[in-house]
C-alpha positions, 0 to 999 in steps of 0.5 A: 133772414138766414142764420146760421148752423152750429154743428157739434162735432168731435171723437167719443170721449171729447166732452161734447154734451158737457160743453154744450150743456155748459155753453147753453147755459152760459148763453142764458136767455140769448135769444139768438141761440137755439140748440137743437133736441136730437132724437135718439134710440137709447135712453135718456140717462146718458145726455138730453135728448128725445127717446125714440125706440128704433121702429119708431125712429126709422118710421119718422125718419120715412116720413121725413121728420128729420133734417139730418140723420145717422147710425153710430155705435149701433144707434139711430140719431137725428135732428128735427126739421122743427129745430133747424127750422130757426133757421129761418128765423135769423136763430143760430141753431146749434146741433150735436152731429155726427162728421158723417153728416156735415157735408150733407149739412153745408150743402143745404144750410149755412153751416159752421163746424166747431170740433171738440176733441181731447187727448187720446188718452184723456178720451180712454179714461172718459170713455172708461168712466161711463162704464157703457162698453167693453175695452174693445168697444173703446179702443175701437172708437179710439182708432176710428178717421176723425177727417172730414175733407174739405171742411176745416172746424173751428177747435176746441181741445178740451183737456182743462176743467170744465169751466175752461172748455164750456167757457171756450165753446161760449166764446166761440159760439158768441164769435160765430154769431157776430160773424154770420149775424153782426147785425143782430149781435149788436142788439 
C-alpha cells in the first residue's frame, strides 16, 4: 500500500514550524501520520530538526541520503529517504519543503501541497520578531514568487491565533488522509 506525501509549504513569516508542531500534537498517537525530521545546517535553536554542518550535509547528500534537497537563505535542508520511506507503509508523511522542490516531489511520490501563508504584513512583524536578519533581509524574503505553476495547494491563511490555525492544519491534515487512505481512516 501507497501513502501519500504532505508537503508543507509556504513564505518566510507564515508560522509554518508553529503549525505543524501544533497539528503534530493535536494528532497525537495516530499512527497513520509521520512527520518528517529535516536536516538542516543551522543550529537547532530556531525549530526541530537534525544539525548538520555544510561538509557533512553536502557529503550525505552525494551519497544519496536525502530524498528531497534545497538551498534557501544561504542553508542547506533536506529530507531523508529513511522518513519518506513510510510511504510504503501506507503512513502520511508530512515534510516541511520548500516550493523549490514539490514539483520534484509529485513526479516520484503521491503528493498533496498545503500552503501556509499570512498577510504581508503580519509576515514583516514575525520575521522582525526573530531578530535573525537585517530589514533588507525581510523585505527581500517579502518580494520573493510564491507560484508554483501547475500545482494548486490546499490553503491555510494564518492570520488568527495560534489554536485557530494549528486547528486548521489539523483539519486539513485529517481530510487528506480520509481522502488518499479512506480505508485506513476508518480504523
Amino acid at each position: 500500500m501507497t501513502g501519500r506525501l504532505v508537503l508543507i509549504v509556504g513564505p518566510s513569516g507564515s508560522g509554518k514550524d508553529t503549525l505543524l508542531a501544533g497539528a503534530a500534537g493535536a494528532l497525537g498517537d495516530n499512527p497513520h501520520f509521520v512527520f518528517a525530521r529535516r536536516t538542516v545546517t543551522r543550529e537547532a535553536a530556531f525549530e526541530d530538526h537534525d544539525t548538520a554542518t555544510v561538509a557533512d550535509f553536502l557529503a550525505r547528500r552525494a551519497a544519496g541520503e536525502f530524498a528531497l534537497f534545497w538551498e534557501a537563505h544561504g542553508l542547506h535542508y533536506g529530507i531523508p529517504h529513511s522518513a519518506i520511506g513510510a510511504l510504503t507503509a501506507g503512513h502520511i508523511v508530512v515534510a516541511n519543503v520548500s516550493r523549490s522542490v514539490v514539483r520534484d516531489a509529485a513526479e516520484r511520490y503521491p503528493v498533496s501541497v498545503i500552503e501556509i501563508t499570512a498577510p504581508e504584513a503580519v509576515r514583516a512583524a514575525r520575521l522582525a520578531d526573530r531578530r535573525r536578519e537585517s530589514s533588507a533581509a525581510i523585505d527581500a524574503r517579502l518580494a520573493r514568487d510564491m507560484g508554483m505553476e501547475g500545482i494548486t495547494p490546499h490553503r491555510i491563511v494564518n492570520d488568527g491565533t495560534i489554536a485557530e490555525g494549528v486547528a486548521a492544519l489539523a483539519r486539513q491534515f485529517t481530510a487528506l488522509a480520509a481522502e488518499a487512505l479512506p480505508e485506513l481512516m476508518r480504523h
